[in-house]
Residue, then its C-alpha position, 0 to 999 in steps of 0.5 A: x560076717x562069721x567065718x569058719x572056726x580057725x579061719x583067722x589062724x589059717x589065714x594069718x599063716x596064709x599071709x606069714x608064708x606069703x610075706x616070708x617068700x615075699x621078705x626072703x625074695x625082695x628083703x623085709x625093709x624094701x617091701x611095704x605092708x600094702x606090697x605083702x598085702x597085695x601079694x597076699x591078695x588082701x587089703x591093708x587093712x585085712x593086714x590090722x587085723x592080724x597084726x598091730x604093725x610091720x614090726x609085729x609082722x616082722x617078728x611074726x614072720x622070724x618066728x615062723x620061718x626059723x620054727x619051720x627051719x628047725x623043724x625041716x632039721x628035725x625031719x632030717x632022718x639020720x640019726x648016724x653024724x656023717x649020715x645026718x651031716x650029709x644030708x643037711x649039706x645036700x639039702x641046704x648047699x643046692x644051687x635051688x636054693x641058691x637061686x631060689x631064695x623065696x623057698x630057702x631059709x630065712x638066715x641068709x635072706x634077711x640075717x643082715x636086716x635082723x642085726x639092723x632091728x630093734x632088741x626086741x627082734x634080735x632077742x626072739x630071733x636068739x631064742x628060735x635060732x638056739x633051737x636050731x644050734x641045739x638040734x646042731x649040738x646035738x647031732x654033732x656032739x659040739x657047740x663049736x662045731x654046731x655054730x660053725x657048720x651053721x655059720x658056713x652053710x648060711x655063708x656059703x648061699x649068701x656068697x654064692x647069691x650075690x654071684x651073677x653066674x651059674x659058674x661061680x655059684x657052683x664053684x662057691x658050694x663044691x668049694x664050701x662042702x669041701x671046707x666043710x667036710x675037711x673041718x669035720x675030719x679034723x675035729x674027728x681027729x683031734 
């Protein structure tokens, strides 16, 4: 059977996003290549034809997710830090993506997984996420500041995902804005 022109390449980014919601939801390690697959709506052996195994699957889909991360950054439209910073805080410090993890980035969904993985993951998972720091370092005009702002935003979603209560989880990102915002004063003043 021939297939449209693209049709591999658009059905192999159909199966990274599926699988991406499915990992970021569920965890990578605890999802079998025939649970991303059904949740796909292929085959198993559909998966063999898009990648050589889960591994390559794995490294397909940090690839992706934090392309797509960096790229949701890149779109923010302020070009003033404050603007630019409060924008990325709004955004990412949401109760949405706090209780929707499927459609939320990967860093705090899997990070813990990724420290697990072999060199080969944890190298490519530096490169895409040096992107990301840079497009940080850039705006912030710090390294330090960059990586902490980054480190305190992804901390703050996982923290506040592993509470059972609405309640708390708020309290976790007020309180994580504020420590944000109190950092980047002090910096300024510096």
């Amino acid at each position: 059977m021939r297939y449209k022109t693209g049709y591999k390449a658009q059905k192999r980014q159909e199966l990274l996003s599926i699988s991406g919601q499915l990992a970021k939801k569920n965890g990578f390690g605890a999802t079998g290549v025939d649970g991303f697959m059904k949740a796909a709506g292929v085959t198993s052996g559909a998966f063999y034809s898009h990648f050589s195994s889960k591994n390559e699957l794995f490294k397909a889909l940090i690839e992706n997710e934090l392309q797509h991360s960096v790229h949701l950054w890149q779109k923010n439209p302020h070009h003033d830090v404050k603007a630019w910073v409060d924008f990325e805080i709004e955004r990412y410090l949401s109760i949405d993506h706090v209780q929707q993890a499927e459609h939320g980035c990967i860093l705090p969904a899997l990070a813990a997984e990724i420290s697990r993985a072999e060199h080969d993951i944890k190298s490519l998972y530096k490169k895409e996420l040096l992107r990301g720091q840079q497009l940080f370092t850039k705006h912030l005009g710090n390294e330090a500041l960059a990586w902490g702002l980054m480190s305190q935003l992804v901390g703050a979603i996982l923290l506040a995902r592993s509470m059972p209560d609405l309640e708390t989880q708020e309290s976790i990102l007020k309180s994580s804005k504020y420590f944000i915002y109190q950092a980047l004063e002090q910096y300024k003043n510096e």
